[in-house]
N, C-alpha and C positions, 0 to 999 in steps of 0.2 A: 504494500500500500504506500502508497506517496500524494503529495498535493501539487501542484503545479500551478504554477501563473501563466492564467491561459493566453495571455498574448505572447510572454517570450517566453513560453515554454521551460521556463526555467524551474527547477524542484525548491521549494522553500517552508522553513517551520522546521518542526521536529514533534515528531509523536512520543507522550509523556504518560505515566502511569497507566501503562497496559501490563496485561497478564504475564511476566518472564518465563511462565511455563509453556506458553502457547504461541511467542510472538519472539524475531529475535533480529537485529539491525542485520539484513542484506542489500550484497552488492546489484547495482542497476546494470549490470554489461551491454543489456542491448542498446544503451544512449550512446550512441557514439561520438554528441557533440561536445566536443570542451569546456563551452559554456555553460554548460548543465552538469559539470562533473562534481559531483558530491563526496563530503570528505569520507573517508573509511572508519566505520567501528562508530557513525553518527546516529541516531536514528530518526533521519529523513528520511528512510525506505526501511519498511518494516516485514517481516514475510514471519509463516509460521515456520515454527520450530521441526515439526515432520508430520507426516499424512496421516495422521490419524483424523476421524471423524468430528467436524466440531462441533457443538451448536450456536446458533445465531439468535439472537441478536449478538454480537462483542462489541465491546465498550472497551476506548481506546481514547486517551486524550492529546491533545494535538495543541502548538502554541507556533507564534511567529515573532519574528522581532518587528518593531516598528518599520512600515517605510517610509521615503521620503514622499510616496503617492498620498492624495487622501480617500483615495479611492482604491480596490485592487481586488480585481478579478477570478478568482481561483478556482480549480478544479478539483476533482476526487480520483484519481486512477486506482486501480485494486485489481487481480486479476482470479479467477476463480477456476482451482481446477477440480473436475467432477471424476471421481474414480467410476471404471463401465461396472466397476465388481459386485458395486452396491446400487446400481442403477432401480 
């Protein structure tokens, strides 16, 4: 999971008091732009820990620093993988 500023694409914030047992800071590899590179061991990008089954709703908190906008756009990206096993 990440947030993004939907005009320059850029990842920003960091997600705060979520579950350590279910959620752990990973790397974004497929960004391949430089302007968007995120520092290592941050958690801007959040993923689970391993596949095991979750249940939803998950509650996760998320924070930004100020910016110089007084306005600012943002997005939610997350991606969901569905195992066929338990289809």
């Amino acid at each position: 999971m990440l947030v993004k500023e939907k005009y320059t694409n850029k990842t920003v914030g960091e997600f705060k008091t979520f579950d350590e047992d279910l959620f752990t800071s990973v790397a974004c590899d497929d960004d391949e732009e430089e302007q968007d590179w995120v520092e290592p061991d941050t958690t801007a990008v959040i993923g689970h820990v391993d596949a095991k089954l979750k249940n939803w709703p998950v509650n996760v908190g998320w924070n930004i620093d100020l910016f110089d906008k007084q306005t600012i756009d943002l997005k939610f990206q997350a991606m969901v993988v569905v195992s066929q096993k338990h289809r």
